[in-house]
N, C-alpha and C positions, 0 to 999 in steps of 0.2 A: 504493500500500500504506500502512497506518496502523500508526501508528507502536504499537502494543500489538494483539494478538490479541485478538480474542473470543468465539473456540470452549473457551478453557480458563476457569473461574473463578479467584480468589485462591486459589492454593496451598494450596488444605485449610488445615489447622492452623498451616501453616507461619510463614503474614508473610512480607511482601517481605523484611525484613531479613533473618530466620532462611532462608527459600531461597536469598538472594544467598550466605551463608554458608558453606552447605550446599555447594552446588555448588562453590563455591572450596573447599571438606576436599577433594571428590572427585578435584579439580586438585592438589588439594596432596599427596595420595598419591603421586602420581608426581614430583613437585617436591624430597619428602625421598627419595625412594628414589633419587634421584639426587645431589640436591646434600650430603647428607648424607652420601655415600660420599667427598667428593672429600677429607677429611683424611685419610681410612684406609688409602689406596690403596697406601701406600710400606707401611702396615704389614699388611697383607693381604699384600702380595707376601712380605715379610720372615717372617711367618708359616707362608705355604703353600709356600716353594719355588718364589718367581718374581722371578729377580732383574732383567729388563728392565723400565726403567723404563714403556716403550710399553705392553707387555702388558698391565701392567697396568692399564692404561684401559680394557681390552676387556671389564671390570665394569658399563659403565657403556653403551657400544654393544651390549653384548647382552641390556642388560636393552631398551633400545629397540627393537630388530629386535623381540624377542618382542611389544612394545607395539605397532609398528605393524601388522605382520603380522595380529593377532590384534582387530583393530579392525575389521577386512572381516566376521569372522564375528560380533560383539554388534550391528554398526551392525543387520546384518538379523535379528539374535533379539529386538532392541528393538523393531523395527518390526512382528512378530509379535506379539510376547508382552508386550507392555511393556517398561515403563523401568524397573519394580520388581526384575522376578526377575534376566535377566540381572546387573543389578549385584550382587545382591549373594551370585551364582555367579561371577560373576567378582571380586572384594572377597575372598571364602573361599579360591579357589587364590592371590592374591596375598601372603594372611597363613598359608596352608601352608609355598609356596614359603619366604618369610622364614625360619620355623622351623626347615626343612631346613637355607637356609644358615648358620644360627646353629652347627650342630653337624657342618657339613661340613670336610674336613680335603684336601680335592682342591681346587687354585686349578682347573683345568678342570670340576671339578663343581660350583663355585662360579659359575664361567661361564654352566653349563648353567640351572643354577637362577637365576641372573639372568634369564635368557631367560625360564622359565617364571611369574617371577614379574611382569616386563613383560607375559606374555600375560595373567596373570588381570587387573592393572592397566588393560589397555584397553579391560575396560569402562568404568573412570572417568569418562576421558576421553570415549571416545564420547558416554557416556548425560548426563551433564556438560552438554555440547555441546548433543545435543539434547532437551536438558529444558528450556534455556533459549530455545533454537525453538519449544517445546512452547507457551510459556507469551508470548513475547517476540518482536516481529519492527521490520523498518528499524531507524531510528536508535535507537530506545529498545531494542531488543537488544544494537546496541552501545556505547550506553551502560550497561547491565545487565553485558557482557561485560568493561566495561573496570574496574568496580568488583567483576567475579567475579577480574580481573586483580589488584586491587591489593589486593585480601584475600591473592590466592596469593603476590605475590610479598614478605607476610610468613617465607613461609615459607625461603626462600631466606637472609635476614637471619640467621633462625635457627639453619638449622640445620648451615653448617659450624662454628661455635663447640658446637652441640649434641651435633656428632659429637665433633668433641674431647673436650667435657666426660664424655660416657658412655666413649669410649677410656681416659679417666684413672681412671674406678671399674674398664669390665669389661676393655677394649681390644677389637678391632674386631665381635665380635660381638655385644656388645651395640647396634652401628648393628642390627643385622637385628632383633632383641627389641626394639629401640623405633619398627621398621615395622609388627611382628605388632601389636604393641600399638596405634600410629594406624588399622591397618586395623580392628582389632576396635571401635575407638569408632567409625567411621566406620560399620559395618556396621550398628551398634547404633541407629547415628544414625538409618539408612537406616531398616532396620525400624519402629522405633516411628513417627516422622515426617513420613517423604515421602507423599505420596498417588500413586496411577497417573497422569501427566498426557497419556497416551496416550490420544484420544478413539476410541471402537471404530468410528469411521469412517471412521480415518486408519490401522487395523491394513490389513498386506499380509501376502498368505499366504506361508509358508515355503516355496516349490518352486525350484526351478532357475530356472525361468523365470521364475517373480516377480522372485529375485535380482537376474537378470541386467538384467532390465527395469531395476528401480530402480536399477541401477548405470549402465544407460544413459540414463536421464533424468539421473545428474549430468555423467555426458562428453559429452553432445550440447549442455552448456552452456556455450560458450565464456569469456562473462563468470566464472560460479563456477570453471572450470578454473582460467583465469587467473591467480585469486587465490590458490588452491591451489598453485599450482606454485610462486608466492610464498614464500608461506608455506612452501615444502619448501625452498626455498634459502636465506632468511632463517635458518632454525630450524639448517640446515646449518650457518650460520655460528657465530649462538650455539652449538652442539655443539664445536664447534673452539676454539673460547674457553673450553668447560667441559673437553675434553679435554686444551687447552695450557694453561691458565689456572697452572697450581699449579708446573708446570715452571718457568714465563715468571717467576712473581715470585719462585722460588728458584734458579734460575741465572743470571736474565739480570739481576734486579734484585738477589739476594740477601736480600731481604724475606720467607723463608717462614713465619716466627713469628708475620708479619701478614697473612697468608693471606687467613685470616676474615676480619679486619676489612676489605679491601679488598673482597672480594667480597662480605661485607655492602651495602658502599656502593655499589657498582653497583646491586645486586637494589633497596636502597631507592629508587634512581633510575628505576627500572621501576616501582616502586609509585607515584611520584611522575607518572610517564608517563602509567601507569593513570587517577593522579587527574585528571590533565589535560585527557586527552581524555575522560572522563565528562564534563566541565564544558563542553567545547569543542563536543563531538560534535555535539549539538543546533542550534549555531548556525550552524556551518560546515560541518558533512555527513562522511560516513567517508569521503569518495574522497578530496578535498580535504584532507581531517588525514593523512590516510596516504601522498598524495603528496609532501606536504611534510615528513614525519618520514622519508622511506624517502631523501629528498635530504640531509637532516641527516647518516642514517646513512653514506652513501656518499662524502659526504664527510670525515666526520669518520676513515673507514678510509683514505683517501688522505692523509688529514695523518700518521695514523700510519706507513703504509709509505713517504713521504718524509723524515719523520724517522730512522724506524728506517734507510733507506736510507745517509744523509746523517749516521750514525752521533750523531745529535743527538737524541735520545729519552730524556729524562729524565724518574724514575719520576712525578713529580706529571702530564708532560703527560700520559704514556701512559692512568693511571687515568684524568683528569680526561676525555681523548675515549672510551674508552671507557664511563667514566660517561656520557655524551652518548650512546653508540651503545645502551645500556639504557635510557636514559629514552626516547627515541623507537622501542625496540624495542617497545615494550608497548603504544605507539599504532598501530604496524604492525599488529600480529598479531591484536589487538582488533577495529581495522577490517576489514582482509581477511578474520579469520574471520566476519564478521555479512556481509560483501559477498559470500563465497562461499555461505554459508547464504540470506540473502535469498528467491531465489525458489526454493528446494526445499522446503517447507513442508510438501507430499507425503509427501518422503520423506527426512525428518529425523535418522532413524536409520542409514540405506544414505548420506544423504550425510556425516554426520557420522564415521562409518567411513571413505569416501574418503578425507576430506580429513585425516583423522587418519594411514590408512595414507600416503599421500604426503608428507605433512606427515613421518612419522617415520622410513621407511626410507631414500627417499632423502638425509632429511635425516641421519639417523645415518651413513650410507655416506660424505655429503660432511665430516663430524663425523668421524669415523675419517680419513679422506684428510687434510687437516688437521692434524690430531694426531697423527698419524703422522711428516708431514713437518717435524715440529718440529727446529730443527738448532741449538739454542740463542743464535736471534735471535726476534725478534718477527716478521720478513719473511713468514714462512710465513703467518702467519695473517691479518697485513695484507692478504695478495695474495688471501688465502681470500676476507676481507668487501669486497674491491673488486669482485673477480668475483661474488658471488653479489647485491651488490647492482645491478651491472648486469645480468646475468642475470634480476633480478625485475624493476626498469623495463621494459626490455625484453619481455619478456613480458605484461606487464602493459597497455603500450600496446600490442603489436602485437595480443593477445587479443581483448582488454575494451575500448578502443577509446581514443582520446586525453579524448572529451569525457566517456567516465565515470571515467578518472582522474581529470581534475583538473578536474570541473562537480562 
């Protein structure tokens, strides 16, 4: 396979830079809708009538359930109809939902509408995903993928200081008015901008059975499964970090004033990741980068659960591995997502949907479980990202095979 497609031209209007871009907004819709909530969350509860601290994280897993769920059904309307329409039908209930929650006075109907606003959001993703299939394939996909990465994870840097800062004009509703508001420049974006990059020879009809086919050409793939399952336990783990994450540095550390700031520094270490393996990709291959950043990761969560164990975990080591476990998260994710895409080219949309829905349900499920069992140590979550990183080595070799790990 060659390293760039050429069934699609240069992206209409776009430019390479302005599409890399592009595609990272679509990412980063769901990047604020999550990480922008994580300052508000004490004050949402305090607000609505929810005084368990747990609870209220389930803002944040049920905006995912509706995102990955609802990924099965754009992957195959994109593959029908285009990459245009569903988005930005799905982009519209995303920035509805928002509005609703702006003015909802129910922490459960708040819940509700998280969900539905995950559902319109995973068009993003999907069509995201496979736009850059559309256009992009091997190493140069995931080099394209790992710079759509480290655009996105500007966002992250931002925007828990962004939630703050809007809490202090409106308090927490203004987080949902500054979602509507990114969705509608995004939408705007979309409109005038993007071109179809859907060739009408790559369209599959809407039936059952079409569905079902394309969804069985991506699990009759042992290698892309692989790295999907991956990626479901990896994303598991970072969910666990975003659900304990705010707890861990206000109880256990006492640090909650610097929130942000820490969790800034992580996200720009994932940016850094990103830039990395852009640069790397090329020379040394995605199996190989990603074998060796998923050993980093899995180590660096066994330093933490022996410290934290051995009651020896002080707060610079704890940031400083998990700054390590972000910088090499973004080479994982980069690579297995281009390694699971690779040879579905067919069916770009049905597979980008898969690996989205696996990618977010199970992974929000192992993200809740997690964060749940937080018990005001760090242990929990340590033991979370030892297990899921062996669980994805694992997998990963027994699947995809020793020699396309790590050749």
């Amino acid at each position: 396979m060659t390293d760039t497609t050429s069934h699609v031209p240069v992206v209409g209007k776009l430019g390479r830079t302005e599409f890399i871009v592009l595609v990272a907004s679509l990412v980063a819709v769901n990047a604020f809708a999550i990480d922008i909530m994580l300052p508000g969350l004490q004050q949402i509860g305090a607000s609505l009538g929810e005084s368990d601290p747990n609870r209220r994280q389930l803002v944040i897993p049920a905006y995912l359930l509706g995102f990955g769920l609802l990924q099965l059904v754009f992957g195959p309307l994109s593959d029908r109809f285009g990459r245009r329409g569903p988005l930005l039908v799905g982009l519209s209930v995303y920035c509805v939902a928002a509005l609703c929650a702006f003015f909802t006075s129910s922490f459960n109907a708040l819940v509700a509408l998280r969900f539905i606003q995950g559902s319109g959001a995973a068009a993003s993703a999907v069509i995201a995903t496979a736009l850059v299939r559309d256009v992009f394939a091997g190493n140069q996909m995931a080099r394209i993928m790992s710079l759509v990465f480290t655009v996105l994870m500007l966002s992250p840097i931002l925007a828990p200081s962004l939630g703050q800062g809007l809490m202090t004009v409106m308090d927490w509703r203004g987080l949902f008015g500054f979602m509507a508001g990114w969705g509608v420049i995004v939408i705007a974006w979309v409109w005038w901008r993007l071109p179809e990059t859907l060739q009408p020879e790559h369209q599959r009809p809407l039936s059952v059975g079409a569905v079902i086919e394309g969804f069985g050409i991506v699990f009759a793939n042992r290698v892309s499964l692989a790295y999907i399952i991956g990626m479901a336990a990896l994303f598991g783990a970072l969910m666990g970090f975003l659900n304990s994450s705010q707890q861990i540095y206000r109880d256990v550390f006492g640090v909650e004033a610097m929130f942000p700031l820490f969790f800034a520094g992580g996200a720009a270490c994932s940016a850094l990741g990103g830039m990395v393996n852009a640069q790397l990709v090329n020379r040394y291959g995605m199996r190989l980068l990603s074998w060796l950043a998923l050993m980093v990761f899995g180590a660096a969560a066994l330093a933490i659960l022996a410290a934290a164990l051995l009651q020896a975990l002080p707060l610079w080591l704890f940031f400083g591995l998990s700054a390590l476990q972000f910088l090499v998260f973004s080479m994982i994710l980069s690579n297995f997502g281009a390694l699971a895409m690779e040879p579905l080219g067919e069916v770009a949309g049905t597979a980008a949907s898969t690996q989205g829905f696996l990618q977010m349900v199970p992974g929000a499920a192992i993200g809740i479980l997690i964060g749940q069992m937080f018990d005001g140590t760090v242990v929990p979550l340590a033991i979370g990202h030892v297990a899921m990183a062996a669980l994805t080595a694992g997998c990963v070799t027994l699947m995809a095979g020793r020699a396309r790990v790590a050749g």
